[in-house]
N, C-alpha and C positions, 0 to 999 in steps of 0.2 A: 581625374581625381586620384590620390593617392591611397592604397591599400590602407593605411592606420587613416585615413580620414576618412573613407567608406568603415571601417572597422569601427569608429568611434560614435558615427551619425548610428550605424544601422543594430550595434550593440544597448547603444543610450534609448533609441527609438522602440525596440524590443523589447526590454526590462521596462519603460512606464506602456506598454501597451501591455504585455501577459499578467502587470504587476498582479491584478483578480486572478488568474491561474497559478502566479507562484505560489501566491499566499495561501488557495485553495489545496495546490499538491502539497506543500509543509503543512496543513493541518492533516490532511489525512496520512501523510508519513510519520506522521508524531501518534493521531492515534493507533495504524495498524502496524508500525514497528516499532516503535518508540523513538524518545529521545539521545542525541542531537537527531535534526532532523535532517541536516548537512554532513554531505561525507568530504572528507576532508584528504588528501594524501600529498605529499611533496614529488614532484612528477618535473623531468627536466624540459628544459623550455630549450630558446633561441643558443646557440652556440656548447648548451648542455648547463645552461644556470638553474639553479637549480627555483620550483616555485610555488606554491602550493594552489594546487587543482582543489575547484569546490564542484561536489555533484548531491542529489538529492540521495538519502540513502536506503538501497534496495534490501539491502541484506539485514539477519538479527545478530545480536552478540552472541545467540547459541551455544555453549560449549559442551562436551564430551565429560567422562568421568575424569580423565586426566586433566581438566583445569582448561583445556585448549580448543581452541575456534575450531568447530565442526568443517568440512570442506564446503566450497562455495556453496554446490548445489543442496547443502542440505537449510543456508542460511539463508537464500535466497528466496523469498516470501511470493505468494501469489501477488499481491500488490508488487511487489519489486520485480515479478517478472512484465505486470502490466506497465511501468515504469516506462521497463528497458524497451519491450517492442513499441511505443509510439515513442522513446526518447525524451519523453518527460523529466527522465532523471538529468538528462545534460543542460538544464535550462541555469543551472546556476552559473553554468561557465560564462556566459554571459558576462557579466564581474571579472573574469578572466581577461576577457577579450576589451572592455572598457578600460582595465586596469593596466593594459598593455602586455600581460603574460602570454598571451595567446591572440590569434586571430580568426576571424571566422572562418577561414580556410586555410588548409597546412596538413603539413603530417599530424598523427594523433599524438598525444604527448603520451608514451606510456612511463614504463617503470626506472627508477635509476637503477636497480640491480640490471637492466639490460645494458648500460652504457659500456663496458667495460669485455662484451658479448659481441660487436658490432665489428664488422669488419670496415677497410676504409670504405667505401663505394657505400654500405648501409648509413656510415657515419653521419653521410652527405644531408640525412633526412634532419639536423639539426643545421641546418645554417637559415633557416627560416625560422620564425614563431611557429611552432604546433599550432593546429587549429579545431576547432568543434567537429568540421567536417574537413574533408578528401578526399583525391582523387582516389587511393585502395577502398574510401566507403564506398563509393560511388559504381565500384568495378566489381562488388565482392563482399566486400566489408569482411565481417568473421570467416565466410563462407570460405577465405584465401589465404595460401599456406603465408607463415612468416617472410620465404624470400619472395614470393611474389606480391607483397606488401611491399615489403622496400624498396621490391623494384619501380612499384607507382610511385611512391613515396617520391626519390631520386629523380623519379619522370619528370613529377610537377616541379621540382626547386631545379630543374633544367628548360623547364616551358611554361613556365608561370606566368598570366595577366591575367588583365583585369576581368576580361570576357573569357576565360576560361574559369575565373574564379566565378562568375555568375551562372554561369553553366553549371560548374559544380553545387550552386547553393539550388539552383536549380531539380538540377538531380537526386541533389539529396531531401526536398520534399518530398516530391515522389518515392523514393526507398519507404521516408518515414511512414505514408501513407499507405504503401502497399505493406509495411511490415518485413524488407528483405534481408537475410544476414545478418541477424540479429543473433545470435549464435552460433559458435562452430560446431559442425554434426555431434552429434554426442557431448557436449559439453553445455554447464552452465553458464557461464563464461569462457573467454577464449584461453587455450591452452597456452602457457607460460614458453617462451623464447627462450632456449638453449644453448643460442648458439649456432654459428653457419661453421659447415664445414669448406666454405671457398668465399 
């Protein structure tokens, strides 16, 4: 079976089985954060196209005297931390992965201010779809600096099947279940990519 046809069966088969949990987690993101209840952001995909990522949203609009968004950790709601550690918020990508932006398994798709941060060898981590889950979740997750991210990253788009990607999908239940790396020490989220110096 081919990766987009495992992707397409088992994205379409998940979205009408949780459809009672999505609909459950958007009612209570609407009433303990508010509206939208979808977080939205454009995030670069297969070869660096550019595509817009959908995730449930943890955080509030909160802003400071100055007019401007408080830092993560102060936006970040108890509910949206419960989100993050069981991964509830990731359920929309689903539609990602249906929609062809994304696959169940890959590098994670993050930011376009990193593209242009990336040395060649990191680069490597777009010649695949981003995926929900990966091999760095699976080893680490936040837990793992930036370059030993890309270096799973690079692993998998050099050793990728299909029995590897089920291992991974594997593995990453288990994470979900025990709660692991689910943030970087001291952080509410993972700290922003600067930049490799090799």
């Amino acid at each position: 079976m081919s990766k987009r046809i495992f992707d397409i069966l088992v994205s379409a088969s998940l979205l009408m089985l949780l459809l009672p949990i999505y609909l459950l987690v958007a009612g209570f993101v609407g009433l303990f954060i508010g509206t939208p209840v979808l977080f939205s952001q454009i995030r670069p995909g297969q070869y660096g196209r550019a595509f817009k990522l959908f995730k449930f949203r943890t955080m509030s609009d909160e802003t400071g005297a100055d007019g401007q968004l408080l830092p993560d950790e102060h936006r970040l709601t108890a509910f949206g931390r419960l989100l993050r550690s069981s991964s509830l918020d990731e359920l929309p990508e689903l539609w990602n992965v249906l929609l062809g932006n994304m696959s169940l398994v890959g590098p994670r798709p993050l930011l376009m201010e990193y593209l242009p941060l990336y040395n060649d060898k990191q680069r490597r981590r777009h010649e695949v779809r981003p995926g929900i889950t990966g091999w760095a979740q699976v080893n680490g997750r936040n837990n793992l600096s930036w370059e030993e991210k890309f270096k799973l990253d690079v692993w998998y788009v050099d050793n990728r099947t299909f029995w590897l990607d089920l291992k991974i999908l594997w593995r990453t239940v288990m994470k979900v279940i025990l709660r692991e790396g689910i943030n970087a020490q001291g952080q509410a989220t993972c700290e922003k990519f600067r930049g490799s110096d090799s």
